[in-house]
N, C-alpha and C positions, 0 to 999 in steps of 0.2 A: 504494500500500500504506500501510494506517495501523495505528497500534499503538495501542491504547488500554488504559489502567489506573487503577485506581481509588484515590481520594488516599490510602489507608493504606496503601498500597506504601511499604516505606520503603527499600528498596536499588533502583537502577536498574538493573539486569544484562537487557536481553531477548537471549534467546537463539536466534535465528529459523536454521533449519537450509533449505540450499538449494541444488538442484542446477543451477549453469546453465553449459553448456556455456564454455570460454575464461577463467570466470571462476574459477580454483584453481592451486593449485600455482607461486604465484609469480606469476602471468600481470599484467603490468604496464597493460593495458589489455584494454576488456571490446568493442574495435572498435565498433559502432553499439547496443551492448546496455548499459543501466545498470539500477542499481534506485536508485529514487525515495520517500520516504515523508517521513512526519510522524509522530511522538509526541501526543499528545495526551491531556488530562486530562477525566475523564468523571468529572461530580460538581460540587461546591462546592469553593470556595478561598478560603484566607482566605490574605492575604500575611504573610508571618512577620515579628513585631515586630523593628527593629534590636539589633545588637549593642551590647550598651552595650562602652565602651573603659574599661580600667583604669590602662593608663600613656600618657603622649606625648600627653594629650588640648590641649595646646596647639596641638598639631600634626595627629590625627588627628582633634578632637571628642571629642564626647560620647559618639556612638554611629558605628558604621557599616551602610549596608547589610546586610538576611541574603539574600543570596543563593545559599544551600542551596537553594533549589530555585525555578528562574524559569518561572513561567505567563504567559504573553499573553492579552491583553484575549478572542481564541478561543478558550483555551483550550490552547493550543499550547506545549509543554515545552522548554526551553531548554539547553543543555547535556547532552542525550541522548544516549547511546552505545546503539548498536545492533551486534551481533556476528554479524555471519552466517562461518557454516562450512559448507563443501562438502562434500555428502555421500557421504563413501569418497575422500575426495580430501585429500592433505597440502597445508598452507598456509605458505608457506614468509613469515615477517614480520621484514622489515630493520630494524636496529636504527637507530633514529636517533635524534638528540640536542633533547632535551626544556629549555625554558627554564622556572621557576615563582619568577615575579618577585613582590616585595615592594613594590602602588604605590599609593598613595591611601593605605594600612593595612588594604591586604586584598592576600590573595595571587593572582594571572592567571597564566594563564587558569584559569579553574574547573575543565576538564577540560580532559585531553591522554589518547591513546592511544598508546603504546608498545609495542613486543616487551619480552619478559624480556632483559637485560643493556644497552637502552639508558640513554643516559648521559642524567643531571640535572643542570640545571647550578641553582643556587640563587642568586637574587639581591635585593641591596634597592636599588631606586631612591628611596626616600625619602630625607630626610636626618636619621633618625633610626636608631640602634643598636635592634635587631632579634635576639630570640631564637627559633629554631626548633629545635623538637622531633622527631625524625623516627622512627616505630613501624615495626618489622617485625612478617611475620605468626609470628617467631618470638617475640615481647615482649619482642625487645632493643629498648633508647630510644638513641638517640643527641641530645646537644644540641651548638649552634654558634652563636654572636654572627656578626652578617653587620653590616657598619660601613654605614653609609648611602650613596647617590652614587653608586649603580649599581655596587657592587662586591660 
């Protein structure tokens, strides 16, 4: 299976709906049944220019990597999230504990999937003081200094 979309997509959400037996409602394994695909970019690509840096460029450079959005020499999308939902069937998603590290001066992993109420844990492995800013979808901000050294 492949999913393919075209580069003015600007939100990555595909939402592929799918009935397959074993695989709902919690079911921890899909026994000799999976599903398999690739993402993939149909079109041109032009790689996006680096981040220029504005503080710690002692330490971070000049500029960093943009990795908003990774293509392969095929054409092949990197950091994809695909959602499939059973159809008429509740999905029961454990909460588990999410890490979004502070290394190089970019933050890893690019994406992570979560249930609602898993926990976050925020860290900076650099050794530089570190401000993050963190948005809900209500437009409360929250801000926090995270000290450097993996803490």
């Amino acid at each position: 299976m492949q999913f393919y979309f075209h580069r003015h997509l600007l939100a990555l959400a595909l939402l592929v709906s799918t009935s397959l037996p074993g695989i709902a409602a919690g079911a921890s394994s899909a026994g000799d049944r999976a599903i398999a695909g690739s993402v993939n970019l149909v079109g041109a690509y032009s790689k996006p220019k680096a981040l220029p840096v504005f503080k710690n460029r002692s330490f971070c450079g000049r500029s960093v990597a943009n990795e908003t959005f990774l293509v392969d020499h095929q054409g092949g999308v990197g950091n994809a999230v695909v959602l499939l939902r059973p159809l008429g069937a509740k999905v029961f998603a454990p909460e588990v504990a999410l890490t979004l590290d502070n290394r190089r001066c970019a933050f890893t992993p690019h994406v992570q999937v979560g249930a609602v109420g898993s926990e976050l844990l925020l860290k900076n492995s650099d050794p530089i003081l570190i401000r993050c800013t963190r948005v809900w979808a209500e437009k409360r901000y929250s801000t926090s200094v995270y000290p450097g050294g993996g803490k």
